[in-house]
C-alpha positions in Angstrom: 48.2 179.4 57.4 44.8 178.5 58.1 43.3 175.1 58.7 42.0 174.7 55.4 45.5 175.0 53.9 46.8 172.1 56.8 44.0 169.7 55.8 44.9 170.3 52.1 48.1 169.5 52.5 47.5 166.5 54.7 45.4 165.2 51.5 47.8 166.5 48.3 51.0 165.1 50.4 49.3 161.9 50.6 47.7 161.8 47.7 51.0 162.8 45.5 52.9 160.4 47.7 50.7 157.8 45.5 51.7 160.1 42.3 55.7 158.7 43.0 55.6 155.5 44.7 54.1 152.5 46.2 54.3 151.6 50.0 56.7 148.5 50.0 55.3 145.5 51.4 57.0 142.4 52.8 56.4 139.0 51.1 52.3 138.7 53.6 51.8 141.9 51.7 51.9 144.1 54.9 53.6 147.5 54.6 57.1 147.9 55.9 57.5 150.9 57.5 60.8 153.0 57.2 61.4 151.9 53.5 62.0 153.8 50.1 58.3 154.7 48.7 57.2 155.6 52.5 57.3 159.4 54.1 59.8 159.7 56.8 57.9 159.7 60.1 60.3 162.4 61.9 60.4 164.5 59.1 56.8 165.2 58.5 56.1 165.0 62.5 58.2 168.2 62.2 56.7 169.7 59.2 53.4 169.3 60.4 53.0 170.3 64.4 55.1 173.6 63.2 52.4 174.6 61.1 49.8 173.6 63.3 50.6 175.6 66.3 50.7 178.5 64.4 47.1 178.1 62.9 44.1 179.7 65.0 41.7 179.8 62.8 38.0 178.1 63.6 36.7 175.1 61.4 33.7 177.2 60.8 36.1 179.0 58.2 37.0 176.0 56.4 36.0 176.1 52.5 35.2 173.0 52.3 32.4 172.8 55.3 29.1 172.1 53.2 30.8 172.0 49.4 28.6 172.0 47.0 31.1 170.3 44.8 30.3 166.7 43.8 26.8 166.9 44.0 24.7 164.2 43.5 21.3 165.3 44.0 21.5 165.1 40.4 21.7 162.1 38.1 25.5 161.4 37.5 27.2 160.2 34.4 26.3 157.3 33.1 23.1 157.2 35.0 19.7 158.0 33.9 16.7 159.2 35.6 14.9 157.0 38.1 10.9 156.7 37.3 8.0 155.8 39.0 5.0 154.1 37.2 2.4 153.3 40.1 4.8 150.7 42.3 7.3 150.3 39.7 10.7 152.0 40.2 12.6 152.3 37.1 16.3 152.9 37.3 19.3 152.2 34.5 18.9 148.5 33.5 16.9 147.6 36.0 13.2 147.4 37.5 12.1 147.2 41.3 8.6 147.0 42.2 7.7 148.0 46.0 5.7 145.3 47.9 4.0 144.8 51.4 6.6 146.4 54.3 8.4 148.1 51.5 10.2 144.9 50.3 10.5 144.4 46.5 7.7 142.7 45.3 9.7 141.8 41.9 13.4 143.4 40.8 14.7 142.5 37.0 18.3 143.3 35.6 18.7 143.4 31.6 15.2 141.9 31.2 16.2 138.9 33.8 13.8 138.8 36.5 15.6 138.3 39.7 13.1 137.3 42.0 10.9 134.1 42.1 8.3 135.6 44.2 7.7 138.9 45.8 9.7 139.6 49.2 8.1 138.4 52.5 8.5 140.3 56.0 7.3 137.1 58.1 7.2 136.8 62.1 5.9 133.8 63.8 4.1 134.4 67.3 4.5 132.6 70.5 1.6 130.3 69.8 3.9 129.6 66.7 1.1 131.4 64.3 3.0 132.2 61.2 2.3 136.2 60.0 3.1 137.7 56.7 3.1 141.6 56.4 0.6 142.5 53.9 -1.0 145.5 52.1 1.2 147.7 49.9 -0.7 151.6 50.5 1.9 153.7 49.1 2.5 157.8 49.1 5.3 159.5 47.1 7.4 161.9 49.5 10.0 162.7 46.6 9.9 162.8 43.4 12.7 164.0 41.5 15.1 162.6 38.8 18.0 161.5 41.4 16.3 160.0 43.8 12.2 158.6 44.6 11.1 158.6 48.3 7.9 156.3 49.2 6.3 155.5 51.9 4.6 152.6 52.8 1.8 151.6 55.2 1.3 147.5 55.7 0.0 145.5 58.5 1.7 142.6 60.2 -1.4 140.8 62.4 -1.5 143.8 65.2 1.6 145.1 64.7 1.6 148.6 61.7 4.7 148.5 59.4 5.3 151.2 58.0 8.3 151.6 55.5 10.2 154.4 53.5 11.9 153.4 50.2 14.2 155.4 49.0 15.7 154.8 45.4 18.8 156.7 43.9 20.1 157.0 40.6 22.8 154.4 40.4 20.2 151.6 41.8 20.1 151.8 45.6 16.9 150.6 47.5 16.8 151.4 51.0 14.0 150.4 53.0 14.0 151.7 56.5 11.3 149.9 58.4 9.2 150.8 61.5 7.4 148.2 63.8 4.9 149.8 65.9 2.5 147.1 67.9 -0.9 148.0 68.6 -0.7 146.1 72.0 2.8 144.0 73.4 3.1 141.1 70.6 5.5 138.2 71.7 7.1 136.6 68.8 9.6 133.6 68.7 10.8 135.0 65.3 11.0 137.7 62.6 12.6 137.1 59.7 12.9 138.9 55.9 12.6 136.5 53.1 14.0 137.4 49.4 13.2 134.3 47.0 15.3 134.5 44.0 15.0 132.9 41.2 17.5 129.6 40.8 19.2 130.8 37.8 19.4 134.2 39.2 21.3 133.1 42.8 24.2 130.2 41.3 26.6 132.1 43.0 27.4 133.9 46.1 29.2 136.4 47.9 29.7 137.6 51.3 31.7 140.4 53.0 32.7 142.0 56.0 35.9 143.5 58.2 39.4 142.6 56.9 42.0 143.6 53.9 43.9 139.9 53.5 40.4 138.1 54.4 36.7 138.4 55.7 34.9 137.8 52.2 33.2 134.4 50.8 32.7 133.3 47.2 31.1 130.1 45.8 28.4 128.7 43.6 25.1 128.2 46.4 25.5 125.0 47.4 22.7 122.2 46.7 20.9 120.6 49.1 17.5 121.7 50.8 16.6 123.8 54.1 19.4 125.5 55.2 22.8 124.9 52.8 24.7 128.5 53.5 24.8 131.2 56.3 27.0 134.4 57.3 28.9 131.8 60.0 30.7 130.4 57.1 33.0 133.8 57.2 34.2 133.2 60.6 34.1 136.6 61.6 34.3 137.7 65.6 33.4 141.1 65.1 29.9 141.6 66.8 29.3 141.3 70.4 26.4 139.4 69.7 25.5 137.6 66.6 26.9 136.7 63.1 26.0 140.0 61.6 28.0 140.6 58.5 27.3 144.2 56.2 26.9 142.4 52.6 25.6 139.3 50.8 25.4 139.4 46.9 23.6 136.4 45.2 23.5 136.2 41.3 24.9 134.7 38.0 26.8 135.9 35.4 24.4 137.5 34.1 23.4 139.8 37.4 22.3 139.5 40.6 21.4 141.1 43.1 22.8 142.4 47.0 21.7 142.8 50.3 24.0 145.6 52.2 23.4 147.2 55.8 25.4 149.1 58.1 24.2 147.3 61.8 21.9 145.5 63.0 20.3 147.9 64.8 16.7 147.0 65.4 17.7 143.5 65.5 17.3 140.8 68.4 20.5 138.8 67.9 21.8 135.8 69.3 24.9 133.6 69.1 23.2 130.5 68.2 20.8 131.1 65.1 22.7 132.9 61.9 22.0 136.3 61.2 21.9 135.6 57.6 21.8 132.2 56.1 20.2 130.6 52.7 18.1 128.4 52.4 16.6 126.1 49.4 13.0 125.0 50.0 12.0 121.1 49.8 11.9 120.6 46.2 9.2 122.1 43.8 10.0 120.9 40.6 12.5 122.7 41.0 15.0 123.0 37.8 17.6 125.2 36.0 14.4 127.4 35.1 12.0 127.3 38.1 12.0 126.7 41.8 13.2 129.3 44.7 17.1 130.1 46.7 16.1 132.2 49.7 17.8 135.3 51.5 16.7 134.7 54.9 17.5 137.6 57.3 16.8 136.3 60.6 15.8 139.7 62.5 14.7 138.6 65.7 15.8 134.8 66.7 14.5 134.0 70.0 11.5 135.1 71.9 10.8 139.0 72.5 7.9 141.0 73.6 7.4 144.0 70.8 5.9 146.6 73.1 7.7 149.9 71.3 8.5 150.7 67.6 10.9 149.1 66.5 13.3 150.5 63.5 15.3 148.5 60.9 17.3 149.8 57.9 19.2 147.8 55.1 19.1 148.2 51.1 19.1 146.3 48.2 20.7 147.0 44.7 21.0 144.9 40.9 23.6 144.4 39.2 24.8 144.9 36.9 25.1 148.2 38.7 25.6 150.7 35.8 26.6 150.4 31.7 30.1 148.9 30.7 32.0 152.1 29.1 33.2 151.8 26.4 36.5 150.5 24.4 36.8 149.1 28.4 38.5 146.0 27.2 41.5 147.9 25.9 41.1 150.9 28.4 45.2 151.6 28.8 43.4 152.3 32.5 43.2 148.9 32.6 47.2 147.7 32.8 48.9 148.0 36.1 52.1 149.4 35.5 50.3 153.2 34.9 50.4 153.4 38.5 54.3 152.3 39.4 55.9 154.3 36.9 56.8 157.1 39.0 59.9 159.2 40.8 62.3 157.3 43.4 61.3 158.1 46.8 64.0 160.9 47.8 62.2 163.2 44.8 59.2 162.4 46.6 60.4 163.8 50.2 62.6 166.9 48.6 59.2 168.0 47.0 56.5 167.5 49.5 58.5 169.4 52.1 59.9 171.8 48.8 56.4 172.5 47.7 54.2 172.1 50.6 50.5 172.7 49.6 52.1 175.0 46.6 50.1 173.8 43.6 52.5 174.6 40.8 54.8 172.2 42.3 52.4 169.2 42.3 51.6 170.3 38.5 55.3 170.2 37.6 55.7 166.6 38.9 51.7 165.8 37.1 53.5 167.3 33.8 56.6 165.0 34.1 54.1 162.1 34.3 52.3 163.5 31.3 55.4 164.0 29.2 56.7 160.5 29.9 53.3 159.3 28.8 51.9 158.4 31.8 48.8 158.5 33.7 49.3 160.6 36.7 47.1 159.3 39.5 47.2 160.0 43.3 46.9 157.2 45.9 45.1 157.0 49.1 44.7 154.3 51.1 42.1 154.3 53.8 44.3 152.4 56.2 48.1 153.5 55.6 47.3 157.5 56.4 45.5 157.7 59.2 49.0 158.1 61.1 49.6 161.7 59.0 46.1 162.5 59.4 46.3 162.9 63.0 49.7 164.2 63.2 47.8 167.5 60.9 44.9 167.5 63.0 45.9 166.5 66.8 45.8 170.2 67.8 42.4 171.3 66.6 39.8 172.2 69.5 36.7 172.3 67.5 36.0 168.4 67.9 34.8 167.3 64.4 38.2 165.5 62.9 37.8 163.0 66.0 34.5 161.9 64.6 36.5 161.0 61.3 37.8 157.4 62.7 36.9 154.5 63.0 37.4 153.4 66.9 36.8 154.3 70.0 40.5 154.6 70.5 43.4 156.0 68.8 45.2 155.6 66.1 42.4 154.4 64.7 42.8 152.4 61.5 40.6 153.6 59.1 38.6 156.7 58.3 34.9 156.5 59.1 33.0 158.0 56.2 29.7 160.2 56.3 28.9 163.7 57.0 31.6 166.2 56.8 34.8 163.4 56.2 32.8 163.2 53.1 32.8 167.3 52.4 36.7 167.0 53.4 37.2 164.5 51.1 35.2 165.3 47.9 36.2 169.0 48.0 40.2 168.0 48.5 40.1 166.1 45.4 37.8 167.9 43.3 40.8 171.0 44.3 43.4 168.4 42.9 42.1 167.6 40.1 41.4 171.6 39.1 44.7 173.2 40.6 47.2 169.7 39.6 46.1 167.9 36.1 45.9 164.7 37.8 44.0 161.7 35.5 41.9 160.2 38.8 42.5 158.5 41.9 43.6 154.6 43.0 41.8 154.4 46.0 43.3 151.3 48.7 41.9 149.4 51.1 38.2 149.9 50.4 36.9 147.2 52.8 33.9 147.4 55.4 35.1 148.6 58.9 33.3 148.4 61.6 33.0 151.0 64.4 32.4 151.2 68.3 32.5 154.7 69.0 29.3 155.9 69.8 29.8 159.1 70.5 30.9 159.6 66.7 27.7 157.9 65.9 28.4 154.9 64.9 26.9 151.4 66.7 24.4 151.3 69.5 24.3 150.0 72.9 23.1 146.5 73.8 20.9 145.5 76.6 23.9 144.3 78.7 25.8 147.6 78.4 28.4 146.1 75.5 28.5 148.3 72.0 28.0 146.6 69.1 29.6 148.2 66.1 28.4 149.6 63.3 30.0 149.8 59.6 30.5 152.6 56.7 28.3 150.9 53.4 25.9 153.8 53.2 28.8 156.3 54.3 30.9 155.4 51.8 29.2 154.8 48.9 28.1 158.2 49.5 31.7 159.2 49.5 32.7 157.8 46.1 29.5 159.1 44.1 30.6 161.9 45.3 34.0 162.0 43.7 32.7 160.4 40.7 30.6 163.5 40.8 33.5 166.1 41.2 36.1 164.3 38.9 33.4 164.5 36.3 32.5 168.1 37.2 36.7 168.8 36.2 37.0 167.0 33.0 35.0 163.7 31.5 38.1 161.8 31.4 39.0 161.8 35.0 38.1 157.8 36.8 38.3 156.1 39.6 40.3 153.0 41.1 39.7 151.2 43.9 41.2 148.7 45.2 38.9 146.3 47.2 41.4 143.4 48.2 39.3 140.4 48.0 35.6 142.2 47.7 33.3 143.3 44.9 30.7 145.1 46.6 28.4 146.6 44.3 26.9 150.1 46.2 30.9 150.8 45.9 31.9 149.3 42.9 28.8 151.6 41.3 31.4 154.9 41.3 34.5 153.3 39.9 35.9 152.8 36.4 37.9 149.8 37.7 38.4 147.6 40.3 41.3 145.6 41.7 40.8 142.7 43.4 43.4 139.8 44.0 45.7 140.6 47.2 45.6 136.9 48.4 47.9 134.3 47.7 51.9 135.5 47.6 53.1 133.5 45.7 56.9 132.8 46.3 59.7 130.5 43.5 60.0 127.9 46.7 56.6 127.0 46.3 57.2 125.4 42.9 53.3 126.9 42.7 52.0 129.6 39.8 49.1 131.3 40.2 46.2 128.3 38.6 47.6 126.2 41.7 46.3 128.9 44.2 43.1 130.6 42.8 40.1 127.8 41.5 38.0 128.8 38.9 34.9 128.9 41.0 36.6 131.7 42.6 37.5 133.7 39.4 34.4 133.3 37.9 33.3 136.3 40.5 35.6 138.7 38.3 33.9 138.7 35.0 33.1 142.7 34.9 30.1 142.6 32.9 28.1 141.0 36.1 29.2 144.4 37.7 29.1 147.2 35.3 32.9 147.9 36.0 35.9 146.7 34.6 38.2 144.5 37.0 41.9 143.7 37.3 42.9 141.1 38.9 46.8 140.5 40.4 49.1 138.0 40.9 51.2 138.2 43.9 55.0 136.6 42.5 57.2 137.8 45.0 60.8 136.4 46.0 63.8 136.1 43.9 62.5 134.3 40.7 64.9 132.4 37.5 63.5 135.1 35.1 62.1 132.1 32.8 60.6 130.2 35.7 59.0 133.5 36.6 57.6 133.9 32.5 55.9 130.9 32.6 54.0 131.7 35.9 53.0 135.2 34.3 51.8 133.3 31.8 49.7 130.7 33.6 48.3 133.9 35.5 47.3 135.8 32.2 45.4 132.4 30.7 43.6 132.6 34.2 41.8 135.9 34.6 41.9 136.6 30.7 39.5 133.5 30.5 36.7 135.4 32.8 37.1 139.0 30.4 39.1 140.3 32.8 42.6 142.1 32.9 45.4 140.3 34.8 47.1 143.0 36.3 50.7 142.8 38.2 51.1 144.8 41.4 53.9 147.0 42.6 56.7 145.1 42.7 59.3 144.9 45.6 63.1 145.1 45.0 65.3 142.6 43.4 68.7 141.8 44.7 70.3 144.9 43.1 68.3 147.1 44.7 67.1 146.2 47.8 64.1 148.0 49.4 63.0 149.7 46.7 59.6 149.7 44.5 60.2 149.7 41.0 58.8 150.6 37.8 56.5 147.0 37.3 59.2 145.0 35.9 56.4 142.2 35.2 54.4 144.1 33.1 55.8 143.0 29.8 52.9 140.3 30.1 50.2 142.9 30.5 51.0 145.6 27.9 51.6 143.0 25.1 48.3 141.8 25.8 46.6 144.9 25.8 48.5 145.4 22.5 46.7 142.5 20.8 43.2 143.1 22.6 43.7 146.5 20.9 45.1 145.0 17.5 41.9 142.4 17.3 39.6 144.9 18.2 38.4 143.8 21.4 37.4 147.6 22.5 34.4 147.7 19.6 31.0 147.9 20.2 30.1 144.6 17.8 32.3 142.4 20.1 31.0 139.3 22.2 32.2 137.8 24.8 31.9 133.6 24.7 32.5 132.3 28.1 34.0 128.7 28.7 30.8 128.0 31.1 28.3 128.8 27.9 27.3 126.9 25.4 28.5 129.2 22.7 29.7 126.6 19.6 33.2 126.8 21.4 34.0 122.9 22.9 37.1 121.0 23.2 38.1 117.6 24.5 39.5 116.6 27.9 38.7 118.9 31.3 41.7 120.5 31.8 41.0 122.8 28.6 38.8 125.9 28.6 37.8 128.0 25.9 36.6 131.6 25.5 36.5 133.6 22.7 35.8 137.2 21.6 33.5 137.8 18.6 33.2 140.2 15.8 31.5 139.3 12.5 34.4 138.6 10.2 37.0 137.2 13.1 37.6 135.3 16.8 39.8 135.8 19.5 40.5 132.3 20.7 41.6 131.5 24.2 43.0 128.3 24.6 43.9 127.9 28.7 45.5 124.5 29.8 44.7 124.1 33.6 46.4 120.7 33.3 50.3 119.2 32.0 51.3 119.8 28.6 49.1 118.3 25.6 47.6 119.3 22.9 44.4 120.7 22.8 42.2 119.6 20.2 39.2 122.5 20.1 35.9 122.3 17.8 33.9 125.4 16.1 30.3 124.9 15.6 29.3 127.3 12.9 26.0 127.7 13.0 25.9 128.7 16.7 28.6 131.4 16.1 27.1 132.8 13.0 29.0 131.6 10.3 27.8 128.7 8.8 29.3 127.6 5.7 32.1 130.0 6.3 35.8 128.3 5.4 38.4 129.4 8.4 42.3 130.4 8.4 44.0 130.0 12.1 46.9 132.1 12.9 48.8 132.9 16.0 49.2 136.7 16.7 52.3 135.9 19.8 54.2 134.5 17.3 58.0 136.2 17.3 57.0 138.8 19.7 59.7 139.6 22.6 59.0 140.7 26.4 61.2 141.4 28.9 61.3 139.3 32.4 63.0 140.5 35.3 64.1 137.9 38.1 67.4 137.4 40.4 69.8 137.5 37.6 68.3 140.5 36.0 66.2 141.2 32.4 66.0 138.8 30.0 64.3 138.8 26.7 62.4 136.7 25.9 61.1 135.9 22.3 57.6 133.2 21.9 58.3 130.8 19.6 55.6 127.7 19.8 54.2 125.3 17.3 51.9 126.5 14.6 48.1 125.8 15.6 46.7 123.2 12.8 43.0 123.8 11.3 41.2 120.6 10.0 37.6 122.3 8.7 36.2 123.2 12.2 38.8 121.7 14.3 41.6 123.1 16.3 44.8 121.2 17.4 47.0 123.5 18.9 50.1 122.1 21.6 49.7 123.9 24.9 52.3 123.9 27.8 51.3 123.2 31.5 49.4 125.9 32.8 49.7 128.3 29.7 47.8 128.9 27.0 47.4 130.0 23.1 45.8 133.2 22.3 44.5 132.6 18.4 42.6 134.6 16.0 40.1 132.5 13.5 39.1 134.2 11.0 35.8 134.6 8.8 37.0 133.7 5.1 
């Protein structure tokens, strides 16, 4: 057997150990090892050092070394060319326009212009002379559908900047920036200044290392000089500094991010943030004008430029690409497609049975077919780093080290880029040809960062200490890729990915949906549901449209729940993320007192499917539908705080959310006509729940449950409908 045929099976193993089950986790939500759903550790340690010691083959025979498959120096699906028209890049939804030292000068989303004023590359000397880099003399290096390369030539006092842009198809700006002084130049600062428009930077973002934590979200907070920076994450990962990879500011509407991979090129120091925003002292500033600055704080304390100097980060819009469509009722969309799967001794009797023989992965493919599943393989970029080197220990050519994240091992994560990405993309391109699956649910998808240097990754600081580097550009690279390939196979193929508690656009660009919710178990002896755990300012992050990818969102019940206590927190959960457009999703779900240890079918995704059921029944998938958010004035309004309202539009009828975030009461809801269209219209209310049964599985087992609640009364244009503590009423008004 030949290496090719080890490092397949190290991926189709894995990957089809995601086809059959779930990891099982404990009630933190950290995987327990030695569990049904997990491989044995001694068994495949067997399997796999017996194949390797026979294998002598050299990697320069491996197929996938330099694939061609998943190709993206072409414009991918649902892309569109990128154009050029003098400064102006043009790509899907959105505009850029390159300024002085290669910054944007202007960017727009949907029409929206994000910026308030062109970007400002701004150093100020030891005198304390203020500079601004100016003079925008461009030259087009590349010029082809996928991709523009531009360089540009600006001048900061004595010191030459000169910049290459680089823009892709799916909205990536990268600027990689050269400082060359024309003499030595102290300077007590240099800093990169993005003003954005107030309406366009409400709301922010931030991410680095970690799967339960490491991310920040939250509407900008008011004040003036400096009211946010990167500190706020408490992360300890650099040497040196506050350097974190990602920053997104924006609105519902768009926004846009700020994404790097070090801070090489940087002078960092502990005491000033490497990122941090700031709000100017008022001018006029309103709703519609004034400033919110991006400050990246390059160099922080005083430095002597005597040599070129290089810097690289991007930028990129969102929303990132179009909403597909029908995604509201996308049967992608409900969580239990991935849980429905084969106990875990099928799963050992057939990767050992059918080792890296494809007609056995398409047997257990077709059974998910036939039962009317989705078959879709996991991979987690944390969980299988263990088999990975137990396939790959032996091998003398010295590339599968670089692969890791770390300078020592086990590492915990792959490190994508280069040839990790070739393995990758050809391995599932293969699995999707040779084994039928539907796509891939991709875990863990979280920045990592990396101290190894001789795989590349981080650079050396003056006192001898590394300072690490992370993956953003690597893998983003990665998943376009495997968009690429899975749409090379068949249209239909997507992918997942779960992020934890991130939405980080350069990655969300390549999938079809994202997951996001792994905070927050939530356990019956907390007497808590999931509105007492996750605020709205939080969840107003997950409405998909500001992304361009549809996002589910999960609770985290765990425990031993009374099977009606445990209904009424699905509920509360449902009214929460349904009220941002967004799919409340349950995840795997650990064993209940009868069967200990085990991951089960989701037995809590009655919830889900019946609302899928009636997004589908109302219509919620066509193109003439509107979404009216609760934070909108959209003719929607109803009395008392604790009530919000959204609503899905089509010309005759509306989907009417009704979400209590308070105790029981009834809700008392008006319509304004003439905003929604329908002026002098007469209404009928009606509830669609009514006399529909789920099932609810807690300690004592299933139990059906059937909704029965009050009728909703219509008065003209008012609503009074009861509403229990934190639940909701799902109605449908109707056009007569």
């Amino acid at each position: 057997m030949n290496k090719t045929s080890i490092l397949t099976l190290f991926v189709l193993a894995a990957s089809c150990a995601g086809v059959l089950a779930a990891e099982p986790e404990n009630k933190e939500g950290k995987a327990v090892a030695g569990k049904a759903g997990s491989l044995a550790k001694e068994d495949l340690d067997r399997w796999l050092s017996s194949i390797v010691r026979n294998d002598p083959e050299p990697a320069k025979k491996y197929e996938w070394w330099n694939t061609t498959r998943g190709s993206i120096e072409k414009v991918v699906s649902p892309w569109t060319p990128v154009t050029l028209k003098g400064n102006t890049l043009g790509i899907w939804g959105r505009e850029m326009e390159i300024g002085a030292a290669g910054l944007p000068a202007r960017v727009s989303t949907q029409g929206k212009e994000i910026l308030a004023a062109p970007g400002r590359l701004v150093a100020t000397l030891a005198d304390g002379k203020e500079l601004t880099a100016e003079g925008v003399k461009t030259k087009t290096r590349f010029d082809q559908d996928h991709r523009k390369i531009v360089e540009v030539e600006s001048q900061l006092g004595d010191i030459a900047v000169t910049s290459e842009v680089r823009a892709e198809f799916d909205g990536l700006y990268k600027v990689t920036l050269t400082l060359t002084p024309k003499a030595p130049t102290a300077v007590k600062s240099l800093r990169v200044v993005l003003p954005y428009a107030v309406a366009l930077a409400e709301y922010l973002h931030a991410a680095t290392t970690g799967t339960a934590g490491g991310s920040y979200y939250g509407f900008t907070p008011k004040g003036e000089g400096r009211v946010w920076d990167c500190r706020a994450l408490g992360d300890k990962t650099m040497k040196v500094g506050s350097f974190i990879p990602y920053i997104w500011l924006g609105s519902t509407t768009g926004g846009l991010c700020w994404f790097a991979d070090s801070d090489q090129g940087w002078i960092p120091t502990d005491e000033t943030p490497a990122i941090e925003i700031q709000r100017p002292p008022s001018r006029e500033a309103t709703a519609d004008k004034g400033e919110v600055d991006l400050v990246l704080n390059l160099i922080s304390s005083m430095a002597t430029l005597d040599a070129p100097r290089t810097i690289t980060f991007a930028l990129q819009a969102s929303p990132v690409k179009p909403m597909a469509k029908a995604w509201r009722t996308d049967n992608w969309r409900c969580g239990d497609t991935f849980f429905l799967c084969a106990p875990s001794p099928f799963l050992k009797i057939n990767l050992l049975r059918h080792s890296g023989d494809v007609p056995g992965y398409v047997e257990i493919v077709r059974d998910q077919h036939s039962a009317g599943r989705l078959a879709i393989a996991y991979f987690s970029n944390t969980d299988l780093t263990w088999h990975y080197l137990q396939a790959t220990r032996e091998f003398k050519d010295g590339f599968p080290e670089k692969w890791l994240i770390g300078s020592k091992t086990p590492a915990p994560a792959f490190r994508y880029g280069g040839s990790l990405n070739d393995y990758m993309v050809y391995q599932w391109s293969r699995y999707v040809e040779g084994c039928g699956i539907d796509g891939c649910l991709i875990g863990n998808v979280t920045p990592y960062p990396c101290d190894n240097l001789n795989n590349g990754n981080g650079y050396r600081l003056p006192d001898g200490r590394v300072q690490p580097a992370f993956q953003m550009f690597g893998l983003r690279e990665c998943l376009l890729r495997i968009r690429a390939a899975f749409l090379e196979q068949r249209q239909t193929c997507k992918i997942v990915l779960n992020m934890n508690d991130r939405l980080i656009v350069p990655w969300v660009g390549a999938a079809d949906v994202v997951y996001n919710g792994t905070q927050h178990a939530i356990l019956p002896e907390s007497k808590q549901d999931f509105m007492d755990l996750w605020p709205l300012e939080r969840l107003r992050a997950v409405l998909p449209s500001q992304w361009g990818t549809g996002v589910n969102f999960m609770h985290q019940y765990q425990g031993n729940w009374d099977p009606r206590a445990l209904h009424l927190a699905l509920r509360a959960h449902v009214a929460a993320v349904l009220l941002h457009d967004a799919l409340p999703t349950p995840p795997p779900v650990r064993s209940m007192a009868d069967n200990p240890g085990q991951v089960q079918p989701d037995i809590h995704a009655d919830h889900a499917r019946n609302l899928i059921a009636m997004l589908r029944w109302f219509g919620t998938g066509a193109e003439d539908v509107k979404f009216l958010p609760y934070w909108d004035d959209t003719g929607l309004s109803a009395k008392g705080g604790d009530i919000k309202l959204a609503a899905w539009l089509r010309p005759q009828k509306l989907l009417f959310l009704v979400a209590n975030f308070g105790e029981k009461q009834t809700a008392q809801a008006s319509l304004d006509l003439e905003k929604l269209g329908w002026k002098g219209a007469t209404l009928a209310v009606s509830d669609p729940e009514q006399g529909q049964s789920l099932i609810v599985s807690g300690q004592a087992g299933p139990v059906t449950i059937t909704y029965d609640a009050p009728a909703p009364m219509l008065d003209g244009t008012k609503v009074t409908v009861p509403v229990e503590r934190h639940n909701f009423r799902l109605l449908v008004v109707e056009r007569k």
